[in-house]
C-alpha positions in Angstrom: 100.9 139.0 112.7 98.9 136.0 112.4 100.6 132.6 113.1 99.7 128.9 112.4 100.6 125.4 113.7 101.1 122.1 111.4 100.2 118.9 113.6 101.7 116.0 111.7 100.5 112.3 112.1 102.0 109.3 110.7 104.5 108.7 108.6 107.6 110.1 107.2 106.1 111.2 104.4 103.2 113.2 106.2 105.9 114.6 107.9 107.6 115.8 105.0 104.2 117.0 103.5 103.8 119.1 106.9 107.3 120.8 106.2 106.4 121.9 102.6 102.9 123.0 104.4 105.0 124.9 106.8 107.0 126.8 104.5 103.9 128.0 102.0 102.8 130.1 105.0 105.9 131.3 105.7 106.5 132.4 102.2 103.6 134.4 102.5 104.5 136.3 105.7 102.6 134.0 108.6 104.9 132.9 111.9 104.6 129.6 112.7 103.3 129.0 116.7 104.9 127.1 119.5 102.1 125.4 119.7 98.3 124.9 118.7 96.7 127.1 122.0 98.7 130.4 120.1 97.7 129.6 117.0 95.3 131.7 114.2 95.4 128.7 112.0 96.1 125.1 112.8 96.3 122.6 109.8 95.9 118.6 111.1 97.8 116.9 109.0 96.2 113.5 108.7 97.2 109.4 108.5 94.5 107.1 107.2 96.6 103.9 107.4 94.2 102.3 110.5 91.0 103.2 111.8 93.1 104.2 115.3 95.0 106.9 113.2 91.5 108.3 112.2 90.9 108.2 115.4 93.7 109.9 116.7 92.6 112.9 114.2 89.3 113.5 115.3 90.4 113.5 119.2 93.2 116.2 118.5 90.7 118.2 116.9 88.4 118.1 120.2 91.3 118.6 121.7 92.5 121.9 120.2 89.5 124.0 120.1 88.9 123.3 123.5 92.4 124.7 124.5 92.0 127.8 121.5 88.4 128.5 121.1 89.4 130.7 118.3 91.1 129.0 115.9 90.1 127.4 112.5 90.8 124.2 112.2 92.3 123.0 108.8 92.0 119.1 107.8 94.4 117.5 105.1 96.6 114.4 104.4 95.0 111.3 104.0 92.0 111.0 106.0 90.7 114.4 104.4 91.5 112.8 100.8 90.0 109.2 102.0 86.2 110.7 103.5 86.1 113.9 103.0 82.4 114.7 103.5 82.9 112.8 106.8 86.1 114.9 108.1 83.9 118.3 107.0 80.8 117.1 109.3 83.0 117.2 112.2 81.9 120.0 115.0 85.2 122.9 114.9 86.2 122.2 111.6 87.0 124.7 109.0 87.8 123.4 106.0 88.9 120.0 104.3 91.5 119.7 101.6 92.9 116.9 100.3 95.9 115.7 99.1 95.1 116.6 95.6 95.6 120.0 96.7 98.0 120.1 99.7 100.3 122.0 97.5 98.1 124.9 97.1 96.9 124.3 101.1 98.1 128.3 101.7 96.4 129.8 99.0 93.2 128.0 99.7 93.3 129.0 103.1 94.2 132.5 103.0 91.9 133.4 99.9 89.9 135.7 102.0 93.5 138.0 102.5 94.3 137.0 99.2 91.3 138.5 97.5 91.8 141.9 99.1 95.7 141.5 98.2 96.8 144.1 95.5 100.4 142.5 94.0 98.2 139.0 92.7 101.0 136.8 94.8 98.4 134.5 95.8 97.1 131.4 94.1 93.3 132.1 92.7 91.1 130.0 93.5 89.3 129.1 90.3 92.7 127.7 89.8 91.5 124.9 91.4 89.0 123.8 88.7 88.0 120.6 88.8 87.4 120.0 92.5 84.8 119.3 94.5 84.2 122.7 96.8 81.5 122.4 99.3 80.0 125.4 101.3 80.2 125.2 104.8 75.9 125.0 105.1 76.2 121.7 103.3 79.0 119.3 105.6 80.2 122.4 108.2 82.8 122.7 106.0 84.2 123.9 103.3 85.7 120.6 101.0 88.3 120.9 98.3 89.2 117.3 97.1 89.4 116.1 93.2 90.8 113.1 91.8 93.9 111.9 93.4 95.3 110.2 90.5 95.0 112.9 88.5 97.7 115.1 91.0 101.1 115.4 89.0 102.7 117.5 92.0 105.3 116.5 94.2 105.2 118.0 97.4 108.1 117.6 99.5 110.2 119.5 102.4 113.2 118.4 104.4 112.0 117.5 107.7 113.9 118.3 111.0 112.5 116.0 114.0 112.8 118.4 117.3 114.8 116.7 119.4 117.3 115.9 116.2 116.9 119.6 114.3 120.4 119.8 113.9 121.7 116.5 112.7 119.1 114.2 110.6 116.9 115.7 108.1 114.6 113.6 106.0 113.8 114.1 102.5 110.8 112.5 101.0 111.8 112.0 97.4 108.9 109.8 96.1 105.3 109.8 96.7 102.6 107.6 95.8 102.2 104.0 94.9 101.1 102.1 91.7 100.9 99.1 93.7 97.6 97.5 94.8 97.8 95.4 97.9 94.3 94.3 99.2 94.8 96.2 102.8 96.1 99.4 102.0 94.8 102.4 101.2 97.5 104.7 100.6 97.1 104.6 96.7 94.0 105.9 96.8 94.8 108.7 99.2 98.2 109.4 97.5 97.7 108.8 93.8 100.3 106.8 91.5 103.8 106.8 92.0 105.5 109.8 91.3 109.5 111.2 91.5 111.2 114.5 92.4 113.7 114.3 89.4 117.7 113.9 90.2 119.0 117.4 90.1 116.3 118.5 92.9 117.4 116.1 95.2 120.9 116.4 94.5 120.1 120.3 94.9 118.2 119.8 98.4 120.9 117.6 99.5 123.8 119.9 98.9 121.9 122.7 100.3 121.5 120.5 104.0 125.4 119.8 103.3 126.2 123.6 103.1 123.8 124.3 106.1 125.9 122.1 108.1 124.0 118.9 108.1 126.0 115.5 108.0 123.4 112.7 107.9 120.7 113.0 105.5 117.6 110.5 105.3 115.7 110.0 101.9 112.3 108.4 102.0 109.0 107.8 99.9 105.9 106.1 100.3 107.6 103.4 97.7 110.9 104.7 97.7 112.6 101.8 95.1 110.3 102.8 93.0 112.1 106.2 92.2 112.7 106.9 88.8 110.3 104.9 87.3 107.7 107.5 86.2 110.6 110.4 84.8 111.5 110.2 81.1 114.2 108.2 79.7 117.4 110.3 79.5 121.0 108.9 78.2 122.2 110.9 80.9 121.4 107.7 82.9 122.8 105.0 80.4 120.0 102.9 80.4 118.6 104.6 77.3 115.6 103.8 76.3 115.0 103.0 79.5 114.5 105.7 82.5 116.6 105.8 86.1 116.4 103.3 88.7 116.5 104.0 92.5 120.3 103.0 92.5 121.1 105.6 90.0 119.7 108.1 92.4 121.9 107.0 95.2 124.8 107.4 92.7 123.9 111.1 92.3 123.9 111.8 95.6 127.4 110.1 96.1 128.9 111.7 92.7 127.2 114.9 93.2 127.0 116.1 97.0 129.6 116.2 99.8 127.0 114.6 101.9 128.7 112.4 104.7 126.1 109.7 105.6 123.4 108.9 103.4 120.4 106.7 104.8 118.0 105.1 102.7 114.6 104.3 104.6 112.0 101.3 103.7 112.7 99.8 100.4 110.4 97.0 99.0 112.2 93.7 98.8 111.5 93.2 95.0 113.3 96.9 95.2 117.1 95.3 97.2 118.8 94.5 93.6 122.0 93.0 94.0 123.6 96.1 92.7 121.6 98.2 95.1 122.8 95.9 97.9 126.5 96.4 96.8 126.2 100.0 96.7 125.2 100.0 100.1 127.7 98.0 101.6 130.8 98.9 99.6 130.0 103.0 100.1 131.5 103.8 103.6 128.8 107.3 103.0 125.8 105.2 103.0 124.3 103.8 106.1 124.6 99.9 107.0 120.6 100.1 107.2 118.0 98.1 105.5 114.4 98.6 106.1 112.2 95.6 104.1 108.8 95.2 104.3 107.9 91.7 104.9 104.0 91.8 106.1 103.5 87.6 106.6 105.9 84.9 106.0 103.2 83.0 104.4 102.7 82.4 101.2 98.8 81.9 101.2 98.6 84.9 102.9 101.0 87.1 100.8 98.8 86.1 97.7 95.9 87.5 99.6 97.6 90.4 100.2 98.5 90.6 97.0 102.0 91.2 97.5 104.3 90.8 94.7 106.8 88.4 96.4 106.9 85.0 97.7 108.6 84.0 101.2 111.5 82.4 99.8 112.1 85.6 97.2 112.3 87.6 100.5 114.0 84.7 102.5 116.9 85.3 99.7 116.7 89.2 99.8 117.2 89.2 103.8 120.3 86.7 103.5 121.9 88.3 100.7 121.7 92.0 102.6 123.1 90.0 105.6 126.0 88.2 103.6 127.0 91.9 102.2 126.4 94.0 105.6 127.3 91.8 108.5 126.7 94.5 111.3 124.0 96.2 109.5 120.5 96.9 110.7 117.9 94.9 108.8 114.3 95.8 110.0 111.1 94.6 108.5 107.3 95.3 109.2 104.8 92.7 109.7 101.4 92.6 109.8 99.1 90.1 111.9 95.5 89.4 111.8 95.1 89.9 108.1 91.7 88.4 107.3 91.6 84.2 107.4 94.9 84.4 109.1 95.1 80.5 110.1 97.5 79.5 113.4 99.8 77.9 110.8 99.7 80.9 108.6 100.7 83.0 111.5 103.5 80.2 112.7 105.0 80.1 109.4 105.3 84.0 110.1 107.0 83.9 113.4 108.9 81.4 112.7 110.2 83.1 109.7 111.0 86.0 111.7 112.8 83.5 114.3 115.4 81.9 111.6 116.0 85.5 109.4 118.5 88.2 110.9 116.5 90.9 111.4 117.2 93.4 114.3 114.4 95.1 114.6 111.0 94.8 113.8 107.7 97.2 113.3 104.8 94.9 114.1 101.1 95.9 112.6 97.7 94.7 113.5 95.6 94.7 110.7 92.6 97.2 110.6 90.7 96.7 107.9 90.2 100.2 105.4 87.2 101.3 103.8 87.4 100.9 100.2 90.2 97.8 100.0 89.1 94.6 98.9 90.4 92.8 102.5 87.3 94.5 104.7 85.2 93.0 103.0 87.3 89.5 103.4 85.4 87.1 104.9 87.3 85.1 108.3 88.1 88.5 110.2 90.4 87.9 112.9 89.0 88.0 116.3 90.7 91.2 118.2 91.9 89.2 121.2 93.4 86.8 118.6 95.3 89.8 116.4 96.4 91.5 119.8 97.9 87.8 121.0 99.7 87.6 117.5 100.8 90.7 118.1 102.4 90.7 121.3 104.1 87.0 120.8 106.2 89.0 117.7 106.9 91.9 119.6 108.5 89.5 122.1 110.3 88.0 119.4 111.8 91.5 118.1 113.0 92.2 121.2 114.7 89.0 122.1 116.7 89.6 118.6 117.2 93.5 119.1 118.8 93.0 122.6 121.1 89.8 120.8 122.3 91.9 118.4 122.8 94.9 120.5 124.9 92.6 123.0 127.0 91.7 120.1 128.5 95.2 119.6 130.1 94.9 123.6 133.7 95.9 123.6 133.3 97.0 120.0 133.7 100.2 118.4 130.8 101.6 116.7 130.4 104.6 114.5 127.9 107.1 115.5 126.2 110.6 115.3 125.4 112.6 118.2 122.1 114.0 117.9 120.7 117.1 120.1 119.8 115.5 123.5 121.8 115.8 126.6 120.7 114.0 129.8 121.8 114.1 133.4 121.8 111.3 136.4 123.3 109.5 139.1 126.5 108.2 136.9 127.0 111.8 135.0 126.3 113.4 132.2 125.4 111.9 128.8 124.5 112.6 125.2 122.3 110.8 122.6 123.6 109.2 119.6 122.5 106.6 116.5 124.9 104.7 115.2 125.4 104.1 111.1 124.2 100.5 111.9 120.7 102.1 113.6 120.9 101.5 117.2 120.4 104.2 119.5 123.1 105.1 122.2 124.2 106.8 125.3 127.7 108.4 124.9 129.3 109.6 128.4 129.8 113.0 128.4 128.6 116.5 127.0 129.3 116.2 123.1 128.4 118.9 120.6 125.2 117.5 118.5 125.6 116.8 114.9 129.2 114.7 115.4 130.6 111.9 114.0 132.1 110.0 116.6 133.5 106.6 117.4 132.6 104.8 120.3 133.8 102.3 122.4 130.4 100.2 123.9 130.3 98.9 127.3 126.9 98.0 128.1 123.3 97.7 127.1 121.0 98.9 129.1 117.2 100.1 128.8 117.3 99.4 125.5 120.4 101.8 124.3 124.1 100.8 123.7 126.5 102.4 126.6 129.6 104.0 124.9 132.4 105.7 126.1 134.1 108.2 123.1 137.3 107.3 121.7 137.6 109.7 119.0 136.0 112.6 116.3 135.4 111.3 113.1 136.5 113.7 110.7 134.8 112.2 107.3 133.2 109.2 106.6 133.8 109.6 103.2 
């Protein structure tokens, strides 16, 4: 029987995009492959966020046919979508399709078998009218890319990470972004902004509920931007105005038996203060907020072209801190945007020194093909960028290890995940805690429990615990 192999890079919602990709071959009789070296078919599913993810691509695809001479080689995600004709003149591979047509990935690849297959189950390809459809003689590959804001669908699959298979799934709910911020170029790789309605997700969740699951994670590529693109419906009292992101939450409370809910990156326009109660008062949603901050300067937000000022997201951070005082609040930053003064960059860092965060994903800028800011003039020197870099990461740290210090002698909430480890002190188990910090628990505990926790320590960057007791609910 032949198998295939989905290599995922980047984010959560590439991820996600690779599960759905995973289960159109299965649904047409293919096993998936431990690996790429025992696989018929491997599809890279790309990033095209930085030049170094593009990078990243191109060496796995060396990489591969060097350990399975044999294989095709399938490109998609963004890179395929961004420079297609580029991806299809790479040497080994097969074909290039784009996110304008991930959903029908299977049928494209398969058409040969699906040609000479008698019950019509498979997806014809003249359904794919209008695309651009190269011939191998032309790039070395065959292309199938059309206009990415003309794709309506919404691909989505719950992901299970491999170490965490049997406690966290994530659900992308949301995909694209109708926002235009001069460095990125996930709008025009992803299209607009577009929703998987209510009852689906309410659907997907209770089906992870029933399967056993007790932490789900919902995500999007602008995730408080659900709800904006689906029809008005009095169903939502807002009439004549469609759902919000917080109604969505509500579902999922209302609807599901789901224990822990946790929401990923939300824009800070996005934390209303009714979102931000929600989150707090609900003892099923996780004390988590993820808020994308970028600069902490106000010259350089504009040329960003972010929608917010610093002191708008100033307020955001301290009102989420005011509501949640143990919660996680993490942010991501970028350095070296283009004309990125030392006093632009101070006001950044010491933004980040005076806010609450306890965590902090830290960029360096890499300027995109087809964005307005490579073309910027004042491009930061590398060595400068890598400098700025490093001096936040220090920064993060200092705060994470504060605020993980804070929780000694405490007890802390969390759910074992599906990790056991062994040394000199005895045996332990993984963990995450509702508030996002990841743990050592002493002893062999069964993965996928609610448990609370008494910390003693921290060390190498994990809270120590000992187990008190099995949470039954956290409802």
């Amino acid at each position: 029987m032949s198998r295939f192999y989905v290599l995922n890079f980047g984010c959560r919602a590439t991820q996600a995009d690779g599960a759905a990709i995973e289960r159109q071959f299965e649904q047409r009789g293919l096993d998936q492959a431990k690996s790429s070296s025992s696989a018929e078919w491997v599809v890279l599913n790309t990033c095209a966020v930085t030049a170094a993810a593009e990078r990243d691509a191109r060496a796995a695809i060396r990489r591969i046919k060097r350990h399975n001479p044999g294989c095709k080689i399938v490109i998609t995600g963004c890179y395929a979508q961004r420079a297609p004709q580029e991806v299809a003149a790479l040497a080994d591979v097969s074909q290039v399709i784009g996110n304008s047509h991930k959903h029908n990935l299977a049928e494209i690849v398969l058409r040969e078998q699906s040609e000479k297959d008698t019950c019509g189950s498979f997806f014809p390809l003249e359904g794919l009218r209008p695309v651009t459809r190269a011939r191998a003689e032309d790039f070395g590959a065959e292309i199938f890319v059309s206009d990415i804001f003309a794709h309506t669908e919404m691909l989505a699959a719950p992901v299970f990470d491999s170490a965490n298979e049997r406690t966290r799934p994530n659900l992308k709910v949301q995909d694209g972004c109708n926002n235009r911020c001069s460095f990125c170029i996930i709008p025009s790789v992803r299209g607009r902004s577009r929703s998987m309605h209510a009852a689906g997700v309410v659907q997907q969740v209770r089906e992870l509920v029933d399967a056993g699951y007790r932490e789900v994670v919902i995500s999007g590529i602008n995730l408080g931007r659900w709800g904006r693109d689906l029809e008005s419906n009095p169903v939502w009292g807002r009439a004549p105005h469609g759902p919000v992101f917080e109604d969505l939450v509500r579902a999922i409370l209302d609807q599901t038996r789901l224990e822990k809910l946790r929401i990923s990156s939300v824009e800070p326009m996005d934390w209303s203060d009714s979102l931000i109660r929600l989150v707090s008062e609900s003892a099923r949603i996780a004390k988590h907020a993820h808020v994308p901050m970028q600069s902490g300067s106000d010259t350089v937000l504009r040329r960003m072209h972010r929608k917010y000022r610093p002191w708008h997201y100033r307020e955001k951070i301290e009102k989420i801190r005011a509501a949640m005082p143990m919660g996680a609040i993490g942010a991501d930053v970028m350095v070296g945007f283009p004309g990125e003064s030392d006093a632009e960059f101070e006001e950044t860092r010491r933004m980040i020194e005076e806010l609450p965060f306890t965590y902090l994903h830290v960029f360096t800028f890499s300027a995109r093909p087809g964005t307005p800011a490579a073309t910027m003039e004042e491009q930061v020197p590398a060595r400068i960028a890598r400098e700025r870099n490093q001096i936040l990461r220090n920064l993060a740290a200092e705060k994470k290890l504060a605020f993980m210090r804070s929780f000694i002698g405490q007890e802390v909430e969390a759910i074992t995940l599906n990790v056991i480890s062994e040394n000199s002190h005895g045996i332990w188990t993984e963990a995450l805690t509702d508030n996002y910090l990841k743990s050592r628990i002493r002893g062999r505990h069964a993965p996928n429990t609610w448990l609370s926790a008494k910390v003693e320590m921290v060390e190498d960057g994990q809270l120590v615990a000992v187990a008190r007791r099995k949470l039954s609910s956290c409802a």
